[in-house]
C-alpha positions in Angstrom: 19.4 -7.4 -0.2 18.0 -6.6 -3.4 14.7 -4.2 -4.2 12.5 -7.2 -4.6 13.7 -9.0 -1.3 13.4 -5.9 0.5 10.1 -5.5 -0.8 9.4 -9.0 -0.1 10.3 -8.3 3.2 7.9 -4.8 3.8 5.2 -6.5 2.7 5.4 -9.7 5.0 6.2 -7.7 7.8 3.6 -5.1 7.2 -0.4 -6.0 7.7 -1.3 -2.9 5.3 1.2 -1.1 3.3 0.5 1.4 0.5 4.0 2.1 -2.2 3.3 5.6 -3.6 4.4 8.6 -4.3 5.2 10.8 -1.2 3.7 10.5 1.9 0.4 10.0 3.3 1.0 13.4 4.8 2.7 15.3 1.7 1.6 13.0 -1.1 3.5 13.7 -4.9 1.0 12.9 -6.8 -3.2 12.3 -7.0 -3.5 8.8 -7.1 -1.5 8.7 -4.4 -3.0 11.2 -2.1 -6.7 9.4 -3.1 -5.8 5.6 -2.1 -3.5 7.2 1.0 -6.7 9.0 2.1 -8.8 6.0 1.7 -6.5 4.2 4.2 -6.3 6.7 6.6 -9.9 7.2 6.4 -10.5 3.4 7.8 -8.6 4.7 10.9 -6.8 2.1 11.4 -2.5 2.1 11.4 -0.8 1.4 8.1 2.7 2.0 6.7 3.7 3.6 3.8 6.8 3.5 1.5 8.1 6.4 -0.6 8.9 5.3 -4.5 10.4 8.5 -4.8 13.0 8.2 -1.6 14.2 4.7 -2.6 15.2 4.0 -6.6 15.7 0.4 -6.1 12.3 -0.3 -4.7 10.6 1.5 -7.7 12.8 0.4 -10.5 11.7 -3.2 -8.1 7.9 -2.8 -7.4 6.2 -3.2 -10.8 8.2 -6.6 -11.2 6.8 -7.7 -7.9 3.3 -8.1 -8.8 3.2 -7.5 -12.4 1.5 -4.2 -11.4 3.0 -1.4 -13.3 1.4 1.7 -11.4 1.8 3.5 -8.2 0.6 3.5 -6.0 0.2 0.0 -4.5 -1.7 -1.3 -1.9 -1.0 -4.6 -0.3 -2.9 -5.9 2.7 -2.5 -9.0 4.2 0.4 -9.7 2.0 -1.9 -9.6 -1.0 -1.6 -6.9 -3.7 -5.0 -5.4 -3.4 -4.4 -2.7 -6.6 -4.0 1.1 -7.2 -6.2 4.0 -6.7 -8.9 3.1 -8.5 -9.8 -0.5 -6.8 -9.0 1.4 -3.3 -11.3 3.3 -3.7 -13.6 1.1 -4.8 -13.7 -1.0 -2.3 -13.3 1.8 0.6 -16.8 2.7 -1.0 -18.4 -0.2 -0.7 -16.9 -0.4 3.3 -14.8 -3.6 2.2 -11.7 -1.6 2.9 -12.5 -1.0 6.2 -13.2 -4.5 6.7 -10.2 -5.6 5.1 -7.6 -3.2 7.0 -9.5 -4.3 10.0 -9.1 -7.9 9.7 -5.2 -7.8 8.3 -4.2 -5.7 11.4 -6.1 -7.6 13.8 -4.5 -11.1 12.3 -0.8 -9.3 12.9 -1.8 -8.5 16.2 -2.3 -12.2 17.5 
């Protein structure tokens, strides 16, 4: 399976899924450790993919969604942006709302 099937794969089988570098718990970089704690902040579960641990997906993920940056968020299957839009939105309580909803919708 190549890095854009695999990533394909994450993000259909993941309601909420952030690409970045690190973890949410020992994140590599700012960006990363901002949109991560915006997630976790919305308490609710999401997954998490280390660029750094896997080549192939981040040689892969910019070609994806024409996104060149990491980190990435996806919810719902959608590319919802980096840092900067995640936080945004975690702001304004859409991210909430929008974690919310994706993980309730995988649940039924």
């Amino acid at each position: 399976m190549s890095g854009l099937e695999r990533i394909a794969k994450q993000v259909a089988e993941n309601p909420v899924i952030i690409y970045m570098k690190g973890s949410p718990t020992f994140p590599s970089c700012g960006f990363s450790s901002r949109a991560s704690q915006a997630l976790a902040a919305c308490e609710q579960p999401f997954s998490f993919v280390n660029v750094l641990e896997d080549m192939e997906i981040y040689e892969a993920l910019p070609q994806f969604a024409d996104w060149p940056t990491f980190p990435q968020i996806y919810i719902g299957g959608e590319l919802i942006g980096g840092c900067d839009i995640t936080i945004e939105l975690f702001q304004s309580g859409e991210l909430k709302t929008m974690v919310e909803q994706a993980n309730a919708k995988s649940e039924a």
